[in-house]
Every structure is written in C-alpha cells, then in structure tokens.
BAKOL-86475 format. One record per residue (C-alpha): residue in one letter; residue number from 0; x, y, z. Coordinates in Angstrom, 1 decimal. Each point is the difference from the previous one (the first is absolute). Example, Ala and Ser with C-alpha at 12.3 -4.5 7.8 and 13.67 -1.06 7.14 Angstrom:
<fikes>
 type seq     px     py     pz
    a   0   12.3   -4.5    7.8
    s   1    1.4    3.4   -0.7
</fikes>
This chain:
<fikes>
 type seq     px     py     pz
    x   0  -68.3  237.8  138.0
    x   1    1.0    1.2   -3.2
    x   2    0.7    4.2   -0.2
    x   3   -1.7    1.8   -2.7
    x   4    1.9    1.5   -2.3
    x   5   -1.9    3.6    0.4
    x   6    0.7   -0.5    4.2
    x   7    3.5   -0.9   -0.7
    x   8    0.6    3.2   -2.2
    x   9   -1.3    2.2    2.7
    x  10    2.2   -1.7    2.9
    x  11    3.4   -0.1   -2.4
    x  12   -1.0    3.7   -0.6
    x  13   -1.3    1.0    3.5
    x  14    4.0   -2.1    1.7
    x  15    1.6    2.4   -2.7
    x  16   -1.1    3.3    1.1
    x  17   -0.1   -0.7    3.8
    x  18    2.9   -1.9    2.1
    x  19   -2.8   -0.6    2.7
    x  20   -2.0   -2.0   -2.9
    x  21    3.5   -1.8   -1.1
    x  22    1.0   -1.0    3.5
    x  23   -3.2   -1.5    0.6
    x  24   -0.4   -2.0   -3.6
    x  25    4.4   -1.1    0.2
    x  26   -0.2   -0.8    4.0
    x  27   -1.0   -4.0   -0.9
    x  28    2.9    0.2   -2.4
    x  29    2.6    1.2    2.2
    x  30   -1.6   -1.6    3.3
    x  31   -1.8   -2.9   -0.8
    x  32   -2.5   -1.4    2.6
    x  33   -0.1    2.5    2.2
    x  34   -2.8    2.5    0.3
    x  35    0.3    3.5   -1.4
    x  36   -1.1    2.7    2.7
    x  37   -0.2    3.6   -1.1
    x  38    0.1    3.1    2.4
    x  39    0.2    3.4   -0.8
    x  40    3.3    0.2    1.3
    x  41    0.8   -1.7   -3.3
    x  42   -2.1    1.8   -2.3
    x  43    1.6    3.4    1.6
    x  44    3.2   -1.6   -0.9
    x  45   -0.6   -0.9   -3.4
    x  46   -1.5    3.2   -0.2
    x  47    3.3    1.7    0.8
    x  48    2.1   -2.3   -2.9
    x  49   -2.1    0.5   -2.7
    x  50    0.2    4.1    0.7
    x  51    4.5   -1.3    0.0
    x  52   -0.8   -1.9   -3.3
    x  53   -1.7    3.0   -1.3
    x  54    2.9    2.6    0.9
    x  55   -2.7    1.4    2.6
    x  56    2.2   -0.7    2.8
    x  57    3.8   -0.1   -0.2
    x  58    0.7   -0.8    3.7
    x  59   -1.6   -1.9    1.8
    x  60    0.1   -1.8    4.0
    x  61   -2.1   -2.9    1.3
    x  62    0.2   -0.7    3.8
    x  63   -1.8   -2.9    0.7
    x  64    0.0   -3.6    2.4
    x  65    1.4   -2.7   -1.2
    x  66   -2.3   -2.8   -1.7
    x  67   -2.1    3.1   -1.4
    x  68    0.3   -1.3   -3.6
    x  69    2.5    2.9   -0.5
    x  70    2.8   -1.7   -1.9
    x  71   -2.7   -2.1   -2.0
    x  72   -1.7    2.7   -0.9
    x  73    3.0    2.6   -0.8
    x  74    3.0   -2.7   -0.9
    x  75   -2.1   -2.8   -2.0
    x  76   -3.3    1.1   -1.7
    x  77    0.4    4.0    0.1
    x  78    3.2   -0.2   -2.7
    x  79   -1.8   -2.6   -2.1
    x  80   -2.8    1.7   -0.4
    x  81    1.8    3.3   -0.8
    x  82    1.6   -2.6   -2.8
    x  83   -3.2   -0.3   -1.8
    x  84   -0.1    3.6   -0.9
    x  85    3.6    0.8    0.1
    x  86    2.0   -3.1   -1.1
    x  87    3.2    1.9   -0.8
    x  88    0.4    1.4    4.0
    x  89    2.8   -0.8    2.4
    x  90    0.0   -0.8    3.6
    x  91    2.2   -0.3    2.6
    x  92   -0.8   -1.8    2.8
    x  93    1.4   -0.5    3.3
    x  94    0.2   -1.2    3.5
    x  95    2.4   -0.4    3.2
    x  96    0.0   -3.6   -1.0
    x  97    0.6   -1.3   -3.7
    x  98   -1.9   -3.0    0.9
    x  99   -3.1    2.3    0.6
    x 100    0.4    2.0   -3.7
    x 101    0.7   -3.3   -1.8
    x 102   -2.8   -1.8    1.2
    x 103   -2.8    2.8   -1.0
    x 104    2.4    0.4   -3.6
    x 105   -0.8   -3.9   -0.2
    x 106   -3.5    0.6    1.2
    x 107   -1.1    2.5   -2.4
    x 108    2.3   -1.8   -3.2
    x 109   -2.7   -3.0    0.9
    x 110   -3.0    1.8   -0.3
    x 111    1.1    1.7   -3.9
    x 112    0.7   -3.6   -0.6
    x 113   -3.0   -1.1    1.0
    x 114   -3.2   -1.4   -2.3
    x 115   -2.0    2.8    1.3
    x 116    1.9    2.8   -0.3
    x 117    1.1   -1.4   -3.5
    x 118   -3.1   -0.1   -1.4
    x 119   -1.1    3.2    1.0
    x 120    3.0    2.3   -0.8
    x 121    3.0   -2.5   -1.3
    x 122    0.2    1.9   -3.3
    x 123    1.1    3.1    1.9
    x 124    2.0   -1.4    3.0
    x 125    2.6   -2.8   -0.8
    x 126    3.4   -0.8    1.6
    x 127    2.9   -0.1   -2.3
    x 128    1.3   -3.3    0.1
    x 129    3.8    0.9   -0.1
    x 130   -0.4    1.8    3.6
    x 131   -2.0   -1.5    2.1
    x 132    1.2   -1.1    3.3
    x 133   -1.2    0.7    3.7
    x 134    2.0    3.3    0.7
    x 135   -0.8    1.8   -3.4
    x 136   -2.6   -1.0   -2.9
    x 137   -0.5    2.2   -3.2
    x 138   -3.3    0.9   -2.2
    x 139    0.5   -0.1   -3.9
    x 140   -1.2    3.8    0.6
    x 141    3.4    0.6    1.7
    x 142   -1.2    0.4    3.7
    x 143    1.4   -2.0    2.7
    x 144   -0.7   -1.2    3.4
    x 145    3.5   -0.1    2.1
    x 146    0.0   -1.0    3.9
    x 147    2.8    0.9    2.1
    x 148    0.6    0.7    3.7
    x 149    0.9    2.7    2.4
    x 150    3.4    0.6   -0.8
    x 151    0.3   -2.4   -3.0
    x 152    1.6    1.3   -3.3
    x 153   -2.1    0.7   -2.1
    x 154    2.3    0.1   -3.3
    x 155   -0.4    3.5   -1.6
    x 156   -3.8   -0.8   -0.1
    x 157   -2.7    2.8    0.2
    x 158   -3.9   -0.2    0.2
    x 159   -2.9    1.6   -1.2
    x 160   -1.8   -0.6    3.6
    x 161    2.3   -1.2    3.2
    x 162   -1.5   -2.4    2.3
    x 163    1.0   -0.8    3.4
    x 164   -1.8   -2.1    2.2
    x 165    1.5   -0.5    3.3
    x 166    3.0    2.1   -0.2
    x 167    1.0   -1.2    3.7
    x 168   -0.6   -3.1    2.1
    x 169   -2.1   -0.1    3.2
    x 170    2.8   -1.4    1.9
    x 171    2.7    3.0   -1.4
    x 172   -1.8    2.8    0.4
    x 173    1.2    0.9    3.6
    x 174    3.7   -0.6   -1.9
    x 175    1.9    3.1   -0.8
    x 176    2.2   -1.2   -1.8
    x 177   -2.2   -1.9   -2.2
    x 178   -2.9    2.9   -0.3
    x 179    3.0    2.5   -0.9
    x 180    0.9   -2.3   -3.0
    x 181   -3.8   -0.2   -1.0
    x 182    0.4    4.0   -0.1
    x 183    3.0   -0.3   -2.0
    x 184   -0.8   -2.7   -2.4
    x 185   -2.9    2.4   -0.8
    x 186    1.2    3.2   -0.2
    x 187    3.6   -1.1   -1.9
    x 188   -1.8   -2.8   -2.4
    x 189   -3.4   -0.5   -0.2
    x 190   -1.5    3.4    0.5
    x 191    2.3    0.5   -3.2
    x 192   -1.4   -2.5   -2.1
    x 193   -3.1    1.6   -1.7
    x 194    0.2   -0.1   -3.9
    x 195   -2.3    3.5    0.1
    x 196    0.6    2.1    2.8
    x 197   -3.1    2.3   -0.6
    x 198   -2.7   -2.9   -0.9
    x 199    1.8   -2.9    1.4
    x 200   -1.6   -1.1    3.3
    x 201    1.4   -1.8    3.7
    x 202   -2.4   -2.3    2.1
    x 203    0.6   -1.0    3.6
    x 204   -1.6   -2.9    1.6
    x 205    1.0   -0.8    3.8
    x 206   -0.7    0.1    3.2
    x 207    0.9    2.9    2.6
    x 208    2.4   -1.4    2.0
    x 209    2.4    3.1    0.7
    x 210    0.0    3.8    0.7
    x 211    3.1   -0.1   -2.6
    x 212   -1.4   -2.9   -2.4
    x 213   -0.3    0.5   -3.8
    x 214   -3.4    1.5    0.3
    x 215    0.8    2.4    3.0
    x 216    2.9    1.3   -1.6
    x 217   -1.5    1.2   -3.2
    x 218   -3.3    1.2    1.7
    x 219    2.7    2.4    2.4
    x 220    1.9    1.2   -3.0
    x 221   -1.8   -0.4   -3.5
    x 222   -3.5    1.2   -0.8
    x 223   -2.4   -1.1   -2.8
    x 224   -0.4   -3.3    0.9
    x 225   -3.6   -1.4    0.5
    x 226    0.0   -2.1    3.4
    x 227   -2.5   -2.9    0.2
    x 228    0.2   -0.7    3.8
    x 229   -2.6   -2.6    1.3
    x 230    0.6   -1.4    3.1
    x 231   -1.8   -2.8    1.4
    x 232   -2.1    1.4    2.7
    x 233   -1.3    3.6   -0.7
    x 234    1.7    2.7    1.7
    x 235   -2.2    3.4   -0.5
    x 236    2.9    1.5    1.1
    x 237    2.6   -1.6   -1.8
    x 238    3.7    1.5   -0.2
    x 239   -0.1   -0.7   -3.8
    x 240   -3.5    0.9   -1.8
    x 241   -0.3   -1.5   -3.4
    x 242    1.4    2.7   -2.6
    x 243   -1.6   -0.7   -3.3
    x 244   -0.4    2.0   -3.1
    x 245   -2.6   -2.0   -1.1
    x 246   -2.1    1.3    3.0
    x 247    0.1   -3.3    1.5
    x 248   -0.8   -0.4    3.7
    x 249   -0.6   -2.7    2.6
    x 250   -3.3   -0.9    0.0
    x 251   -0.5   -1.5    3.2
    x 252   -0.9    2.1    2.8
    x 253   -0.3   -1.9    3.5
    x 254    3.1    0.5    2.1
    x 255    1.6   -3.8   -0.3
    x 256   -2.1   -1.2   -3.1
    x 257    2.4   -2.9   -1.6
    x 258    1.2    0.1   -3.7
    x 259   -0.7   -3.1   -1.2
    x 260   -2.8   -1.5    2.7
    x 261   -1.0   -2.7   -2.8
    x 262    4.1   -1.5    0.4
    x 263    1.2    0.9    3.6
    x 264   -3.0    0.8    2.2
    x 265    0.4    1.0    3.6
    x 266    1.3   -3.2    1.6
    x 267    2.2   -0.6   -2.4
    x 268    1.5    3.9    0.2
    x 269   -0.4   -0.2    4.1
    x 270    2.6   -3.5   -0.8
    x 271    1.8    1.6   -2.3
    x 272    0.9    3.2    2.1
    x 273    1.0   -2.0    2.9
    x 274    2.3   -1.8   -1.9
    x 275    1.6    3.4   -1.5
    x 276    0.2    1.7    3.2
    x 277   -0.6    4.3    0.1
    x 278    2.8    0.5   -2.4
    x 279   -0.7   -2.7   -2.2
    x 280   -3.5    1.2   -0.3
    x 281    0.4    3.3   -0.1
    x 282    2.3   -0.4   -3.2
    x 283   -1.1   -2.8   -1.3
    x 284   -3.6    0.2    0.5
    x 285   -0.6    3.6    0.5
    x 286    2.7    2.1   -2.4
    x 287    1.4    2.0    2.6
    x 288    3.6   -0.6    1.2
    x 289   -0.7    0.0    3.8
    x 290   -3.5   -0.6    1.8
    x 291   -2.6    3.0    0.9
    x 292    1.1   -0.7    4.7
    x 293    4.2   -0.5   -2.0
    x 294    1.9   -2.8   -0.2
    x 295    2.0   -1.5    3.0
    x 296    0.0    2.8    1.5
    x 297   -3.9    1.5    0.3
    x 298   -0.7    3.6    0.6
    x 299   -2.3    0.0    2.4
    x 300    3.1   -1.6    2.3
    x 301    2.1    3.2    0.8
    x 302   -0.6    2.0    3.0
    x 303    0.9    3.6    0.2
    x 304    1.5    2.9    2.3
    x 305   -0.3    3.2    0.9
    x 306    2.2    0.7    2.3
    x 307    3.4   -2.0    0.3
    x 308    1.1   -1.4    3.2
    x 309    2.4    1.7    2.4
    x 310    3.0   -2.9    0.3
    x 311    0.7   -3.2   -2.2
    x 312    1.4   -3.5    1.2
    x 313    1.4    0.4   -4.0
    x 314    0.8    2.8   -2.8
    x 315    1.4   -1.2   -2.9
    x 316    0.4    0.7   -3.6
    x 317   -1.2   -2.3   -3.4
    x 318    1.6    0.6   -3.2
    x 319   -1.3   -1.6   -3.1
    x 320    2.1    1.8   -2.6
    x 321   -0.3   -0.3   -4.4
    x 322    2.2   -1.6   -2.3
    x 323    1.0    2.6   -2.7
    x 324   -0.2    3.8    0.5
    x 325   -2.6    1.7   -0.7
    x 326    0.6    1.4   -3.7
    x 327    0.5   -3.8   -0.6
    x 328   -3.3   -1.7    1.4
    x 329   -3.2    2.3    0.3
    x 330   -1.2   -2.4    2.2
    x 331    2.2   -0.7    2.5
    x 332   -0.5    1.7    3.5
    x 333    1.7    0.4    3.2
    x 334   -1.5   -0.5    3.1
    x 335    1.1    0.9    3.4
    x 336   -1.9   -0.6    3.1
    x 337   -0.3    0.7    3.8
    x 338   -1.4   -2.7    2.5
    x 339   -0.8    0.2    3.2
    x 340   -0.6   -2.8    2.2
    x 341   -1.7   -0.2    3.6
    x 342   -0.7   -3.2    1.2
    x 343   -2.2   -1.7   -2.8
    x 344   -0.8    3.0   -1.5
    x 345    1.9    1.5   -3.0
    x 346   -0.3    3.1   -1.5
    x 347    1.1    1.5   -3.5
    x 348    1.1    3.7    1.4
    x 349    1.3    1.2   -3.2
    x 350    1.0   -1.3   -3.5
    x 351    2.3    1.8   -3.3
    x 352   -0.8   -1.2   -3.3
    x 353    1.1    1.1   -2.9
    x 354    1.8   -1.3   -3.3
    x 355    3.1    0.6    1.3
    x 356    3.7   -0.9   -2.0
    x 357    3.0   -0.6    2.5
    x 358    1.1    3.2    1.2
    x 359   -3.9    1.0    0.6
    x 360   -0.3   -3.4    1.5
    x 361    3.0    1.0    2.4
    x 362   -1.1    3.5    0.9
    x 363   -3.2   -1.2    0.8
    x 364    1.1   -2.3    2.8
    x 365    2.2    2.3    1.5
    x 366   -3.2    2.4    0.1
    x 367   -2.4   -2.5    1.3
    x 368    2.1   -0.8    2.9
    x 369    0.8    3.9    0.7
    x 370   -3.7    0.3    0.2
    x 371   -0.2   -2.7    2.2
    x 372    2.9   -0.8    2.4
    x 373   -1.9   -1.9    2.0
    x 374    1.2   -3.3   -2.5
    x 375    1.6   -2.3    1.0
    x 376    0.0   -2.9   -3.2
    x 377    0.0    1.1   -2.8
    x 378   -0.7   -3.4   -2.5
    x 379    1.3    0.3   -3.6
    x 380   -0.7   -2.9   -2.4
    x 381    3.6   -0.6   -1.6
    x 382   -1.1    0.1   -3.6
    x 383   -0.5    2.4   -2.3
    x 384    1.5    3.2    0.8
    x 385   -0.4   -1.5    3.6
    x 386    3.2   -1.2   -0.1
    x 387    2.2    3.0   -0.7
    x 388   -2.0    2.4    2.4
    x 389    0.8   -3.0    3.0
    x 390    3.5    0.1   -1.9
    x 391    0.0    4.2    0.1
    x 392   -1.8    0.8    3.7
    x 393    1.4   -3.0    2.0
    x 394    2.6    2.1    1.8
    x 395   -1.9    3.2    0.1
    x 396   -3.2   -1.0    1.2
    x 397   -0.1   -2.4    2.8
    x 398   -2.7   -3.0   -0.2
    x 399    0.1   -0.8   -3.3
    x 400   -1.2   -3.9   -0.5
    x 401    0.1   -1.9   -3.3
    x 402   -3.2   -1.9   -1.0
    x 403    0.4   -2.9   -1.9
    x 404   -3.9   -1.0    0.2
    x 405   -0.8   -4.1    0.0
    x 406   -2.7   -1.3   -2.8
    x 407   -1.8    1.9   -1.8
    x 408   -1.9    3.2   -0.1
    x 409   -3.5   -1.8    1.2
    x 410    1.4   -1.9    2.1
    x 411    1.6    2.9    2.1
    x 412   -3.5    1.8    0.2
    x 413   -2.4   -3.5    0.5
    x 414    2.6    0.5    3.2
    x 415   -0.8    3.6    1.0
    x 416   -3.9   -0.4   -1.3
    x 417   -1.6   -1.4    3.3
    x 418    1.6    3.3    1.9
    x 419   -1.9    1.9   -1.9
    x 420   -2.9   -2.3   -0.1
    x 421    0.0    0.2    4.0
    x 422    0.1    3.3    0.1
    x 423    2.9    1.0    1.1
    x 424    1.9    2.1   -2.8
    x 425   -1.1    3.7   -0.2
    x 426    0.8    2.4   -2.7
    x 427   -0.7    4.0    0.2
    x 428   -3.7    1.2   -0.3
    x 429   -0.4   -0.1   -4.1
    x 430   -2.1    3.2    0.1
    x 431    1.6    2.3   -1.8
    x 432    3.4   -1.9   -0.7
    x 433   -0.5   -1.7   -3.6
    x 434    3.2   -1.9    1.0
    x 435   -1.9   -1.9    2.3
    x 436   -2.7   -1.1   -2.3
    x 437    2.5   -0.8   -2.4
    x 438    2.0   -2.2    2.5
    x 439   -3.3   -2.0    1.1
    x 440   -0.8   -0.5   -4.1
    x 441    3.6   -0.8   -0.5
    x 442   -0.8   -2.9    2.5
    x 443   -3.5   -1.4   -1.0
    x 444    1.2    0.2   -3.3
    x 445    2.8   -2.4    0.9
    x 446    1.2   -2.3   -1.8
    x 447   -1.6    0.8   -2.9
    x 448    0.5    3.7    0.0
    x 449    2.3    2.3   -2.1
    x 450    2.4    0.5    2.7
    x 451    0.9   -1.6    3.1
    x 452    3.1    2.5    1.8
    x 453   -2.1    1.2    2.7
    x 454   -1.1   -3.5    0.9
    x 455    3.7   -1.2   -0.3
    x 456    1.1    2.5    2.5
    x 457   -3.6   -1.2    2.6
    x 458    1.3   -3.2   -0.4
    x 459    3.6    0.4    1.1
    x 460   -0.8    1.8    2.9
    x 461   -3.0   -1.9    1.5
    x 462    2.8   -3.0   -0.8
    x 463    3.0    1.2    1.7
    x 464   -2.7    1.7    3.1
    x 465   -1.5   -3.0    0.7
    x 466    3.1   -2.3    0.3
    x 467    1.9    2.2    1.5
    x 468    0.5    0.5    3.8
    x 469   -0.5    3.7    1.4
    x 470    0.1    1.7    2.8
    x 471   -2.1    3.0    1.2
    x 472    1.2    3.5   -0.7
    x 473   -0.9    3.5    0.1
    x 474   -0.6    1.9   -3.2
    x 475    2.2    2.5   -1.1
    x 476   -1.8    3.2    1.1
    x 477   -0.3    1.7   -2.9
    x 478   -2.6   -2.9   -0.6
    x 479   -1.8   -0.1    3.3
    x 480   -3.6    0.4   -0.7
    x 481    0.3    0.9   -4.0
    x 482   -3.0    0.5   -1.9
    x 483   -0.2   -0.9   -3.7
</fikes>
C-alpha cells in the first residue's frame, strides 16, 4: 500500500525527534524479517540517549541482560539517529572484543546506506567516500564513528560521546588480571579521550558481572553518573536502585515481574537460570555481583559460638598476606587467623586484618601467636610478602609451614564449601563484632566480590585441617573456656 505523502511527512518528522519512533520505523532495515517488539525498557533507554545527545546527561550506565536490545539500541540506531541532527559528531565506540564493535560499526554504516534512511535524511548524513571502512567511517560534516576494543590503540583519537558496550567478557570477569587491565585501559586511555571535558559525555552498556567491574568501580569512586539498572526479575529491594536525573524509575512493581515477558517469559527465564547457575544469574540476569543467600558459599550456612571450647584436637594459624605495602596498594589487606578444630568441628577463634606492609605484616604474627600460644601451625602462603616473613620468622618461631596452594582460588573453597554447608564451621557470635559480618559478606560475596583475603586464609585452613592427621590435646589454659 502506497504511503501518503502527508503520513510520510509526519513519520520522517515524528523518527526525527524521538529514537523510540526511529528504532521502530529503521528495525526492518537493520533486521529484516524479524518482528520488532517494543518494551518500555527500551523506550527508558532511548529516553536516556536522547537526554546524552542533548548534553542533558554527560555520564551515563546501563546494567542490563543480555539479548535486551541494548547494543542495538545504544551501538547501531542511537548514533545514527543522533547523525541526523548532528552530522558533524564523533564517537568512539568500544568493546572487550573488536569483533563485537566492528560488527555494530558495520551495522549502523548499512542502515545510513540504506534506501530508507537515504531518502529521508541523505542530504544531511553521508559517508565520505575516502574513509570508509569497517573500524572508522567519516561524515562530509567532519564527525566520525571509530570502533576499537578494550585495550586497543586508539591513535591520538578523541570523541565527542565515548561508548562502551561490554567493557569485559562474561567468562573474564572473575579474572584479576584481566578486570585490572579493564580499569587501567580506562582510567590511563579512554577515560582521557573526551574532545570537551565539561559537555562531552561517557556511556556504559554491560552487564554486572563483578564487585570491581567497570561499573562498580566508578559507582564506589566517582559521582554524577546516572545509573540505569534493570535487572530481569524485579528486586524491590535491589542493591542498585535506578539513579536517573530524568526522574526515571522502574515501573514494574510485583516482586519477580520479568523485563521483557513478550521475549523471555517464565519458562524460558526458569531454563535460562538453570543454565547460568546462582552466579551466573545473579550477574548476568540480575545486576548484582553475587546472589541475595551469596555465592558458593551462602550465608545462611555458618553457625556461631558463644563460648569457645575448653581443649582442641588442633590450633593453628592461616596467613593470607598482600603483595605491595600498604602506601603502594590501598587495597591490599593482611589477614591472619586462628582455627580451632575439635573433631569435625572448626572454629574461627580470632582473626587480624589490616593493610599491613612487611614489617607490620611480621609484627603482627609474632603478636597473634603471643596472644595465642596455644598454636601449633602456623600456615603461610609463600607469595607475596609471604615469602620473606617464612624467610624472616623460620628460626624464631617454631611451626612455621609454607603454603604453596594447588588450583585455583575456587577450586580450594568448592573444597572447604560442603564443611560449612554441613554445618560444621563456626565463627564468633556477629553481634556486635562488624568483623564478623564483614567476614560472612566477604564469603557470599565470593567470587565475585571486591576482595577475597579473608576467604583465602578459610580456605587454607579448612584445607590443611581436614587432610591433616591430629591428635587430641589440651588447650593452653589461658584459652580454657574463653568467651568472645
């Protein structure tokens, strides 16, 4: 049926002034046979970009699930649209993978080259034709679209509005090394690379994946950034309420309402989060880092104590010590614990931690072991400054064992996890000892959480206790019957 030319006026006019109207009139263009389904989730979004392509908002986060149209909408039509009105602006785009970037580049490139978008608004957006290629096109108005990667040079190159969609993979994010690099590339390049550092605006697409991803990192220590957060089932008491300038809040109100019902209903979300698992979901599904019970190890799990008891088949010591000093690396701490075992029982008695630089480090296990003689082992992972305190206190302080831990950090706790799961691990009674809470947190938090030294230290001991043979013992008296 042939479109008026009054109707087609109004629809050209109506996709120019509203991205919701744009996506919905360019989605058979740039996805061809397949059914467009709109959601507020989307509208909220597009809500959010035009208030960007207005100057409104100049930083900006979007936590969403995957398959959400969140890279459609932010990576493909959002920047071509924002063409129309300003042809002469430049983006930067990027992901962990350049794949990823260069295919929405190559995405949106096809729908300014297409008959429809030609038609309507070709006299003010056009590609030069001596640089166009898949990484980098330019308007004849002197804008630019560049994609680039996580770590990719990026040339000298600055942007008018800084894109990244996917700063870190799904299957990194429990990677230090590769999450610190993340942190680096963006605080050393691109957090650099704005053209106008008072009008010039940042948006963040991704997932929560990570106590210490992109987004968790600049919610703990930068402020003025609007933060989008719509998980997939609706938490009332989500740890990360949508911050919006714009006023914007979640409009759904039943506990467990789905985003996107019309796409992924409840069997298909039920399938989806068995295939994820509790972390999997909480991060990918959710936007939280670790699940509401905790991760692999839950918090309703630990038991606690009172009163501790009067002898011990086992008293040893668990060292987990930092890396750099403290002046060095804010976030480095030293922990030090006490563990008590009596048959299958094992309880934490008392633990030190502090960010602590080699001499500290030193003092502080000569004073953990005055205040508790009773020790027999005391377990010191040989790295870090771990190695010169076995080095310094091997002759002075008897029982000193190197720990040279086998796999990996998750490994080593899936092995302690069913202890605790059974019941059988006991920490003091939290009330009134912060450290405690922090501890258990620390754990359900794990290994998605900001820190994991306290853990480390859980895990070596419940390792080396429960493969190692004991025999029964009296408690040093100054123990007998202690109270915490």
């Amino acid at each position: 049926m042939q479109i008026l030319p009054g109707v087609q006026a109004v629809k050209k006019l109506l996709a120019e002034r509203s991205l919701k109207h744009f996506i919905s009139q360019a989605w058979e263009h740039v996805e061809p046979g397949t059914e467009y389904v709109g959601n507020w989730h989307i509208d909220a979004i597009c809500e959010h970009l035009e208030a960007v392509s207005r100057g409104q908002i100049t930083r900006l986060i979007i936590n969403i699930p995957p398959r959400h149209m969140k890279s459609l909408t932010c990576a493909v039509f959002w920047p071509v649209w924002d063409w129309i009105n300003t042809p002469h602006r430049r983006f930067l785009f990027s992901s962990y993978n350049q794949t990823l970037s260069t295919r929405d580049n190559v995405k949106a490139r096809r729908l300014i080259e297409s008959d429809w978008f030609q038609n309507n608004w070709g006299d003010r957006v056009t590609i030069t034709s001596d640089q166009n290629q898949k990484t980098r096109y330019d308007t004849t108005k002197a804008g630019f679209r560049l994609a680039t990667s996580v770590g990719g040079a990026l040339t000298g190159e600055g942007g008018d509005i800084i894109c990244l969609d996917d700063p870190i993979g799904a299957m990194d994010a429990y990677s230090d090394a590769v999450r610190n690099s993340t942190l680096q590339w963006w605080g050393e390049a691109m957090s650099t690379r704005l053209n106008d550092k008072k009008r010039g605006a940042y948006v963040i697409i991704m997932q929560r994946l990570h106590e210490e991803d992109l987004t968790g990192h600049i919610l703990s220590t930068e402020t003025g950034w609007d933060h989008l957060c719509l998980p997939q089932e609706y938490e009332t008491k989500h740890p990360h309420p949508i911050v919006s300038s714009l006023g914007f809040k979640d409009p759904r109100k039943t506990e467990g309402e789905l985003l996107w019902p019309e796409r992924e209903g409840p069997k298909e979300i039920t399938e989806l989060k068995h295939r994820l698992g509790s972390m999997g979901t909480a991060g990918q599904l959710q936007q939280r880092p670790s699940p509401p019970e905790g991760g692999m190890i839950k918090r309703a799990w630990w038991k606690f104590y009172d009163t501790l008891p009067t002898k011990w088949d086992k008293l040893i010591m668990s060292w987990d010590c930092a890396y750099k000093d403290s002046e060095k690396n804010d976030n480095d701490f030293v922990v030090g614990q006490v563990w008590g075992l009596i048959g299958a029982d094992t309880y934490l008695v008392d633990q030190v931690r502090a960010r602590m630089d080699f001499p500290a480090t030193q003092n502080a296990v000569i004073s953990l072991f005055a205040k508790h003689p009773g020790v027999s082992a005391k377990l010191i992972e040989e790295k870090a400054n771990g190695a010169a305190v076995i080095q310094t206190l091997a002759h002075k302080m008897p029982g000193i064992i190197p720990i040279n831990p086998d796999g990996g950090k998750q490994s080593r706790v899936a092995a302690v996890s069913a202890y605790i799961e059974a019941g059988n691990v006991y920490l003091p009674n939290p009330l009134g000892r912060t450290w405690v809470n922090d501890f258990i947190e620390e754990c359900a938090k794990f290994p998605a959480g900001a820190h994991d030294d306290q853990i480390d230290a859980l895990s070596q001991a419940l390792n080396w206790l429960h493969n190692r043979r004991v025999i029964r013992g009296k408690v040093n008296q100054t123990q007998q019957g202690t109270t915490l």
